[in-house]
N, C-alpha and C positions, 0 to 999 in steps of 0.2 A: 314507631311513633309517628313520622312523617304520613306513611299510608293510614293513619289515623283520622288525620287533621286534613289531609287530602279530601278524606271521605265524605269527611261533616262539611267541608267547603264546599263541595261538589252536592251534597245533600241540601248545603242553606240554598244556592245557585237554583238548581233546582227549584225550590219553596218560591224564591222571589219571582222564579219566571211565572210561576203559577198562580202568584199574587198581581202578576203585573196584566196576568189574561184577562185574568174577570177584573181587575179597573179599567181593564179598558172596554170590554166586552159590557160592564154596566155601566161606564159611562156614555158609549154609543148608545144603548138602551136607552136612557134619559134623556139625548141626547131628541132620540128620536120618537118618543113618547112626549117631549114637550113639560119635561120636568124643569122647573123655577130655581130648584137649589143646587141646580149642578155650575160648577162652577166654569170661566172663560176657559177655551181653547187651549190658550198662551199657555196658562196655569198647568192644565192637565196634561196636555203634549209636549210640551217646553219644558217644565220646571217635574213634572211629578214623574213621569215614564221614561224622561229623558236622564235624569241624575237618575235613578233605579238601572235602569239599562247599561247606563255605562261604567256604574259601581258591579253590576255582572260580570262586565267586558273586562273591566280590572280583574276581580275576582280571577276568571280565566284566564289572565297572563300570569295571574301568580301563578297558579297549578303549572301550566304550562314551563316557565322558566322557576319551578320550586323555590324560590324567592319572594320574601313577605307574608309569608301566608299566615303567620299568627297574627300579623296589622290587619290582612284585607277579612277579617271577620269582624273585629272591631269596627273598621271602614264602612262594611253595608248594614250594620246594624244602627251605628252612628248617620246616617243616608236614612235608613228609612224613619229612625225618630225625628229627624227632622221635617221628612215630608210627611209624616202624619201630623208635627205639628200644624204643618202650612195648610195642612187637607182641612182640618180644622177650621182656623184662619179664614180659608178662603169659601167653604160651603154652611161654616154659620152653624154648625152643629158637633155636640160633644157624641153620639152615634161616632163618630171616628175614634173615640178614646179608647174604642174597641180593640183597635188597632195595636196600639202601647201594649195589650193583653197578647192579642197574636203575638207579634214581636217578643215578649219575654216568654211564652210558651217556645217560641222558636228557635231562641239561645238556650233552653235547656234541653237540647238536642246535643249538644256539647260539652267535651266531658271537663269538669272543672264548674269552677264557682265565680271565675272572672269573668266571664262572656254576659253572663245572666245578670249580676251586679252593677256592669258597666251599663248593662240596657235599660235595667231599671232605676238606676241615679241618673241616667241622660234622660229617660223618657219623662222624670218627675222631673226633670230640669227645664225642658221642653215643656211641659205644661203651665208649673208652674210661670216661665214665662211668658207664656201668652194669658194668664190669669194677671198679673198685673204689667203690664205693660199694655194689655188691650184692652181689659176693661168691660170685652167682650159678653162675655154669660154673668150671668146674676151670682151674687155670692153662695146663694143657696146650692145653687150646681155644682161648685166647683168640690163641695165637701161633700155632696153624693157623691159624684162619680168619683172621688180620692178614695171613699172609703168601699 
């Protein structure tokens, strides 16, 4: 059971780094393309690649001292709803709610129904909070991209 759960954690590990290439890979793009909607420095190296990386960096000391390892998947999935909520937040556009879909495509890679449940009641929690509390997108949006 252990080399199980090993696998899919070293499988999610995996996913994020590959996630983590092309955001950085396209935001240097925009970067250097001279795109309007990409969001500050701080934001994307500091806050977005920086908590991703080192929810990995956990990720691998659980494998490593096999201790935690049913939290540290909850952990980077919990980590990345919250930075796709901010990615949101900060570049002004629901195109990231994309995101919320990867992410629950990527907890059922996992065997069970708690991993997928947990991402999907955080991820709608994540939304729904920046839906009122910010104010941000028109009401009409929020119930497209919900539905």
């Amino acid at each position: 059971m252990w080399e199980e759960e090993i696998k899919s954690l070293k499988t999610l590990i995996f996913a994020y780094l590959i996630f983590i290439s092309f955001a950085i890979a396209s935001f240097l793009f925009g970067k250097f393309q001279g795109l309007q909607r990409m969001m500050e420095d701080w934001q994307f190296w500091g806050v977005m690649v920086a908590s991703n990386l080192s929810s990995c960096f956990y990720a691998g000391l659980t494998i490593h001292f096999r201790k935690g390892i049913f939290l540290a998947k909850y952990i980077l999935f919990g980590v990345m709803a919250i930075v796709i909520t901010f990615g949101m937040y900060w570049i002004g556009s629901l195109w990231i709610f994309l995101g919320y879909y990867l992410l629950l495509a990527m907890s059922g890679f996992f065997y069970g129904w708690r991993i997928p449940l947990f991402t999907g009641i955080l991820s709608l929690i994540c939304f729904f909070f920046l839906i009122f509390l910010t104010g941000f997108f028109a009401f009409l949006e929020y119930i497209i991209w919900i539905t």
